[in-house]
Every structure is written in structure tokens, then in C-alpha cells.
C-alpha positions in Angstrom: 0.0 0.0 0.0 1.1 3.4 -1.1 1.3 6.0 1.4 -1.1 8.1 2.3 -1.7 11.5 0.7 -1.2 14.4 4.2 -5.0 16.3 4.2 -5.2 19.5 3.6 -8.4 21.2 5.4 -7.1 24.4 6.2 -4.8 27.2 5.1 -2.4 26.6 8.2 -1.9 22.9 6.9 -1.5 24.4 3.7 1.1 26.2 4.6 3.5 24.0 6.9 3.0 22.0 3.5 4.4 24.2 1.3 6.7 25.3 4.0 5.7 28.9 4.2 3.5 31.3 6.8 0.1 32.0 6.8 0.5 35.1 5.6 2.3 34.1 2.6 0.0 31.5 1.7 -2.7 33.7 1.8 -1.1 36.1 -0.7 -1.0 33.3 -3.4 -4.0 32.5 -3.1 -5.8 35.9 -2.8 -3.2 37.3 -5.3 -3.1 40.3 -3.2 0.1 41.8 -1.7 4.2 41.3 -3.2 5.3 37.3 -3.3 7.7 36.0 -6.2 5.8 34.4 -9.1 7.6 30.9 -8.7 6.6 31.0 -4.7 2.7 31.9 -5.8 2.5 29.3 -8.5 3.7 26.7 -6.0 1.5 27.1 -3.5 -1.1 27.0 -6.0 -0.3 24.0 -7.3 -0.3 22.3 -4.1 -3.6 23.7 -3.0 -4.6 22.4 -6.5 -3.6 18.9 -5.8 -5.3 18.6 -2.4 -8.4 20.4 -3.8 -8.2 22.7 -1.1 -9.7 26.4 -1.8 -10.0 29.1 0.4 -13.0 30.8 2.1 -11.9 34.3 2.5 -15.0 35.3 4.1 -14.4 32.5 6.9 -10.7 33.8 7.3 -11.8 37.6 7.3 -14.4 36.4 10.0 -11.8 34.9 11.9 -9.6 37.8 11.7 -12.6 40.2 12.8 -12.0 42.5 9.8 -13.7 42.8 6.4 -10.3 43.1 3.6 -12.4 46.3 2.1 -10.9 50.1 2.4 -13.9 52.5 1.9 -13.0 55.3 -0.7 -15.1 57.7 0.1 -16.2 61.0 -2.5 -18.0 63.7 -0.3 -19.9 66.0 -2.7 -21.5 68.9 -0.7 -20.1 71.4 -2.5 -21.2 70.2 -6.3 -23.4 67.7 -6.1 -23.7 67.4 -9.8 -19.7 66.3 -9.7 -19.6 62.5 -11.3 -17.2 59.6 -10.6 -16.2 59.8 -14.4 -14.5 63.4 -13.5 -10.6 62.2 -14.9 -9.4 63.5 -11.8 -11.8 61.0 -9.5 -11.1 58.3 -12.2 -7.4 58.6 -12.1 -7.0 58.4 -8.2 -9.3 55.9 -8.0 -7.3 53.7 -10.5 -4.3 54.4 -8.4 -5.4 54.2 -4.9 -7.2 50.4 -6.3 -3.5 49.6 -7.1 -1.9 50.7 -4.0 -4.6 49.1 -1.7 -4.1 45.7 -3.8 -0.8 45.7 -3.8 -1.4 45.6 0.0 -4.1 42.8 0.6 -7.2 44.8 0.2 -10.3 45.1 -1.8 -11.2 49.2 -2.9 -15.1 49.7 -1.2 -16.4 52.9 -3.3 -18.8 55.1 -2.6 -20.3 58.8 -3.6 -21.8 60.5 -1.0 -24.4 63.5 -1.3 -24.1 64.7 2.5 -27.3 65.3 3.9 -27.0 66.8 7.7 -24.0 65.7 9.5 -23.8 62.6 10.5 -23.4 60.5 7.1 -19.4 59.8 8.1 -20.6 58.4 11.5 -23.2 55.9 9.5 -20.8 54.9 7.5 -18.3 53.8 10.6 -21.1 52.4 12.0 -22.1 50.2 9.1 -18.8 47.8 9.9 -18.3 48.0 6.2 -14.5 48.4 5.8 -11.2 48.0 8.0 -10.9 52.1 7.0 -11.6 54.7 5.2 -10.0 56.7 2.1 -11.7 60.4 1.7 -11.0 61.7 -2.1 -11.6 65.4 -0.6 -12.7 67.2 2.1 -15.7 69.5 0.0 -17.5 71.6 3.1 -17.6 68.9 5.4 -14.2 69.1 7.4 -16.7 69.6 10.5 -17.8 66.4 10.0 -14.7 64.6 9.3 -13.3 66.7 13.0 -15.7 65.2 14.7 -15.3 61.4 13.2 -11.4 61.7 13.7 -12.4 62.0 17.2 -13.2 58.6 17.9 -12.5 56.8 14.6 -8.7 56.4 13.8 -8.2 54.2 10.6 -9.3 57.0 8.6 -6.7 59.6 6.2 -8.3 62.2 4.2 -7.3 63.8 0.2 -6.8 67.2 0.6 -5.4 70.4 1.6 -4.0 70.8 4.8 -4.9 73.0 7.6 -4.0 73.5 11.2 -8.0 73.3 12.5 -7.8 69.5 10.7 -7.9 66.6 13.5 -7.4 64.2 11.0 -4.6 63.1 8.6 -4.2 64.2 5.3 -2.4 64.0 2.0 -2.3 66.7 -0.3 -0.5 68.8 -3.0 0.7 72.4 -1.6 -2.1 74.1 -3.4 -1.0 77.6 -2.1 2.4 77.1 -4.0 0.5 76.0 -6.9 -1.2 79.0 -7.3 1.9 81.1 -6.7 3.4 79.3 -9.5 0.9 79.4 -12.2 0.6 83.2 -11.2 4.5 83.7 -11.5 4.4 82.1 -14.9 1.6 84.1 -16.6 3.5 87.4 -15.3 6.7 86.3 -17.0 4.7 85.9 -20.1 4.0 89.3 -20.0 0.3 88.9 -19.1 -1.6 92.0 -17.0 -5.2 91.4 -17.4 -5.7 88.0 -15.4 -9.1 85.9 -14.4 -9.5 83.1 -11.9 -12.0 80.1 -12.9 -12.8 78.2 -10.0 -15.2 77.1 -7.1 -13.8 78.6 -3.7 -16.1 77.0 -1.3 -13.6 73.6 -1.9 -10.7 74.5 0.6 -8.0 72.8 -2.0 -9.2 75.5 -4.8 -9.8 78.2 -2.0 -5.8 78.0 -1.5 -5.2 77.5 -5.1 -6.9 80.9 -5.6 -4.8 82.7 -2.4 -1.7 81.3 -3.9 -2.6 82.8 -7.2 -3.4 86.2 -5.4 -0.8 86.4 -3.4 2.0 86.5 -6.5 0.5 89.4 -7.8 1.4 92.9 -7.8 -0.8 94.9 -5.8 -2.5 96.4 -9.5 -2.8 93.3 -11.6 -4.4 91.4 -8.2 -6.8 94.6 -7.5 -8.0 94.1 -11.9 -8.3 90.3 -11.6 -11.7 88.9 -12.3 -13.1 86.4 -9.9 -15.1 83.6 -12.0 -16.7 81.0 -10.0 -17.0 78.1 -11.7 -18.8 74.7 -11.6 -16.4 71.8 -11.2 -18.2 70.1 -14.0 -17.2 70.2 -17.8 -20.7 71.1 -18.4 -21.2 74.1 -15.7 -17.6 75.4 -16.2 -18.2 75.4 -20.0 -21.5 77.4 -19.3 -19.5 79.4 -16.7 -16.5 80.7 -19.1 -18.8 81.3 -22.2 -20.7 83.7 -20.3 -17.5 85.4 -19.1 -16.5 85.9 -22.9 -20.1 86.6 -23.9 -20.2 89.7 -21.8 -16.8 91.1 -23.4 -14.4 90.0 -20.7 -10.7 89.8 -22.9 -8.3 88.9 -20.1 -4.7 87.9 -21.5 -3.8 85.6 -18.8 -6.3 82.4 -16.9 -5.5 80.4 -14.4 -8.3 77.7 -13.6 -8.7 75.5 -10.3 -8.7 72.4 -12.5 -7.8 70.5 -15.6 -11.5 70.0 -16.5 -12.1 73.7 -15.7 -9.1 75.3 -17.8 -10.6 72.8 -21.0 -13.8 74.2 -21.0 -11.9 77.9 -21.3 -10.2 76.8 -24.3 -13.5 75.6 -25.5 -15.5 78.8 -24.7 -12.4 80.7 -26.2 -11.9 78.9 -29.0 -16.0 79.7 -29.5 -16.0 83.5 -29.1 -12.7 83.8 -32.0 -10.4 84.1 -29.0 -6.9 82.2 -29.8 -5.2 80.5 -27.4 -2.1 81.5 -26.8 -1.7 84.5 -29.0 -4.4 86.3 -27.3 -5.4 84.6 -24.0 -2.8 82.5 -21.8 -4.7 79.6 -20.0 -3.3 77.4 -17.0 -5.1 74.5 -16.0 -4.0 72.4 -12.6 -3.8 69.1 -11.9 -2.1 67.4 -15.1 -4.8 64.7 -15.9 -4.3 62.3 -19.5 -6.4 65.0 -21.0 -3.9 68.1 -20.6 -1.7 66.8 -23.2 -4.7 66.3 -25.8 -6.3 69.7 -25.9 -5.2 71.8 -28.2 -3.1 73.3 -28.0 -1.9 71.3 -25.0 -2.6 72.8 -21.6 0.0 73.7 -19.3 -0.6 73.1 -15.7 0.3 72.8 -12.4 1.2 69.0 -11.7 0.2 66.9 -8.8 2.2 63.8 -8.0 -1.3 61.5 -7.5 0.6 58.0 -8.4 3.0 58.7 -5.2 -0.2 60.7 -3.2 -2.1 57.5 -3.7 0.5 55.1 -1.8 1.0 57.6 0.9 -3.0 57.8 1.8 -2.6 53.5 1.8 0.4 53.9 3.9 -0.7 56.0 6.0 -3.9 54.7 6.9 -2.3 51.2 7.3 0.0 52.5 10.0 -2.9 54.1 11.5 -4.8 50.9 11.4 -2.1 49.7 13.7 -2.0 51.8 16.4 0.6 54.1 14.9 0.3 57.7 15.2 0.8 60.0 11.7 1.6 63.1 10.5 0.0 65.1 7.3 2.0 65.1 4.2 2.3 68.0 1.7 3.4 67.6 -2.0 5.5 70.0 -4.0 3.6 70.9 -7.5 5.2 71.4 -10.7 4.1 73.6 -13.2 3.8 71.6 -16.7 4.7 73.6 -19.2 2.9 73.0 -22.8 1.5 75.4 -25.7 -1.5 76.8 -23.9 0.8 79.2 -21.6 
């Protein structure tokens, strides 16, 4: 009689089998987290030969946690904002690589604040092991006041001294210096800001901007609020031109914002850049397909989007954390 075949019923077996941890076998199986590709098809082919498969929801059960980060989109301040903005969509593709990369499923979810305590539901709900904001919009009263008893939780977004909670972020005070700086060197005197202050990342982006002004080209600028959509900034910058505004130098709070100025410009027989400078901010795919290409102020989203993981992984075990700012860099193209 041949010898008998060791059982394999459980993912501890599995892994004094294959002579690895837990942890390890758990990462070729999942295919979640770092392991060399010989190491993960081994495992795999042992747990193939013992017909052993695991439950993931047993072993998240066991392990009293969930293997979900909530990524969370707090719209109070433009509702009609859409998860297809580039921006959203390009963060969201890199924060679902960073939280991979690290053993975790991405949990996302828009949310329309209505009173003040949608954040606390959320907690509540025992959805995810944490939470990802993308933004902070007009509701960093409510995220104060979750920081307070909720730790695993890091937040997109500018920083400020009031904040309880951590957060990642570009410097978007320097940002605006720097898009100001560059349309002055260009020779440009009659300036407009496109954007949407009540958001405290653009509400920097447009003190930056101020600030790097002489005291007479800041005192002529023209204040434009402007949706955050394509559509409502569109509508927004056509009715600036429509009215006879001709500033020689823009500067818009986003990407998607500084587009739909080229696109009302380009409307109203207004060339860009021979008669109208525009700078954009952010430096999504788009920027370098408009034409003509959009300069911009750069933020570094790939490396933002590992930091927020980090971060809230170190918080998740009992580790205290500190906010990190970003350096922008203006992008220079045709537009400016």
C-alpha cells in the first residue's frame, strides 16, 4: 500500500505543506500583496492537488475585519460632480493599485451629505477596516468630529491647522503662486480666476494665485466661480466671454475647468495663446490632448495614492501620523 496522501483542510496545513506562513499562503491564493511568481505558483499548485480552496470570508471572519478600504467622495459642494470626472477616475485607478498591492479590496462610494452625521453611519455600518476620503468639499466639521473617535481613517486634501485628521495633499498655495508667477513672466496684465472657492484645495489655489501678484494686476483680476463640471464650467466661461471680458492671462482651479476655457475661447474667436494665456492644474491624461496642449500645475497622484494606503495602514495599527504636503510642478505646454 502506497502512502497516504497528508489532508489539507485548512490554510495553516497548507502552509506548513508548502513550508511557508500563513501570511504568505494567503497572498497566493488571494493574489493580493508582493510574493515572487515561482513561490505563488507553487502554493497554488499544491492547494490544487489537495483540492483545497480558500474561504476568504471564513478567514476575514476569523480575523474580525472585512479586507475592504472604503473610498469615500464627499460631494457637498457640487453635487452634480460625477465619478467619471478624470481626476476621481485617475486616483481611484491608483489608490485600487496601492490598496491591492497591499491585501485589500477598494469599497467605493459617492456621497451626497445630507445633515451631519453621514461619516458616523458609514463607521457604523462595519463595512470596511478604514476609510479613504478623495476630498474634504465643506464637510471638514464632519470629518473633526469622526477623527475624534475613529482612527483608521486619512483624508485627500489640503491641509490645515483646524484638521484633527490626517491628510495628504499637493501644496495648493504654492500651486497657485506658481501658475501666477508664470503668466506674469509671459508678459500677461489682465488675469481671471476660474474656479469654485467653497472647496478648501481651490480656495488656496486661488490665495496662492493672489498672493503673487502685484498689488495692481491682483486689485483688476476677475473672480469667475465656476462649476467643477465640464458642463457648468463650460456654461460658466462662455458667459465670461459673452459679456466682453478679454483677459490675456487664466488660471483655472482644475484641468476639466481650464478645457472648458479653451472651448469657450476657442467659440468667441479668442486664440489661445496669442491672445489669451490659459493654465489648467492638476495634469490629468487630457492636458496633453487639448489643443493646444494645456500647461498646468502637476500633482504627484501615483505617489499621493500610496501615501494615503500607507498611511492609513499605520494608522490601522495603532501608529500615530503626521499630514503630508506635496511639492507641485508647473507643466509647461503650448496653452501658456
Amino acid at each position: 500500500m502506497g502512502s497516504a496522501v497528508p489532508s489539507v483542510r485548512s490554510i495553516s496545513d497548507l502552509a506548513r505543506m508548502a513550508g511557508v506562513s500563513v501570511s504568505t499562503v494567503s497572498r497566493a491564493l488571494t493574489g493580493k500583496g508582493t510574493l515572487n511568481q515561482l513561490t505563488r505558483d507553487r502554493i497554488r499548485a499544491i492547494a490544487s492537488e489537495h483540492g483545497f480552496r480558500l474561504n476568504v470570508a471564513a478567514q476575514n471572519l476569523r480575523l474580525g475585519r472585512t479586507g475592504s478600504i472604503g473610498v469615500l467622495l464627499p460631494l457637498g459642494h457640487e453635487k452634480a460632480q460625477a465619478l467619471s470626472d478624470p481626476f476621481f477616475s485617475a486616483m481611484l485607478g491608483h489608490l485600487a493599485n496601492a490598496l491591492t498591492d497591499r491585501g485589500y479590496d477598494l469599497l467605493l462610494s459617492r456621497v451626497l451629505p445630507h445633515g451631519d452625521d453621514w461619516l458616523d453611519d458609514f463607521v457604523r455600518s462595519g463595512r470596511t477596516d478604514g476609510i479613504i476620503m478623495i476630498g474634504q468639499s465643506d464637510q471638514s466639521d464632519v470629518l473633526n468630529r469622526a477623527a475624534d473617535h475613529y482612527r483608521p481613517m486619512v483624508v485627500w486634501g489640503a491641509y490645515s491647522p483646524d484638521n484633527r485628521y490626517t491628510t495628504v495633499g499637493s501644496d495648493n498655495f504654492a500651486g497657485g503662486a506658481l501658475a501666477a508667477r508664470h503668466l506674469l513672466q509671459r508678459g500677461c496684465q489682465r488675469l481671471a480666476w476660474f474656479g469654485h472657492a467653497r472647496a478648501p484645495e481651490f480656495a488656496a489655489r486661488q490665495a496662492g494665485f493672489l498672493s503673487a501678484l502685484p498689488d495692481d494686476i491682483r486689485k483688476g483680476c476677475a473672480i469667475v466661480p465656476t462649476h467643477i463640471t465640464p458642463e457648468g464650467s463650460r456654461a460658466n466661461a462662455q458667459a465670461f466671454f459673452a459679456a466682453g471680458n478679454r483677459p490675456d492671462g487664466v488660471f483655472a482651479a482644475s484641468d476639466v475647468g481650464a478645457i472648458s476655457v479653451l472651448a469657450a475661447a476657442g467659440a468667441c474667436g479668442i486664440r489661445v495663446p496669442q491672445d489669451l494665456a490659459v493654465i489648467g492644474f492638476d495634469d490629468i491624461v487630457l492636458a496633453q490632448l487639448t489643443r493646444p496642449p494645456l500647461t498646468t500645475v502637476r500633482q504627484d497622484i501615483e505617489s499621493a495614492s500610496r501615501m494615503l494606503v500607507d498611511l492609513l495602514l499605520r494608522r490601522m495599527a495603532g501608529a500615530e501620523t503626521q499630514s503630508v504636503q506635496f511639492a507641485p510642478q508647473l507643466v509647461v505646454r503650448e496653452s501658456a
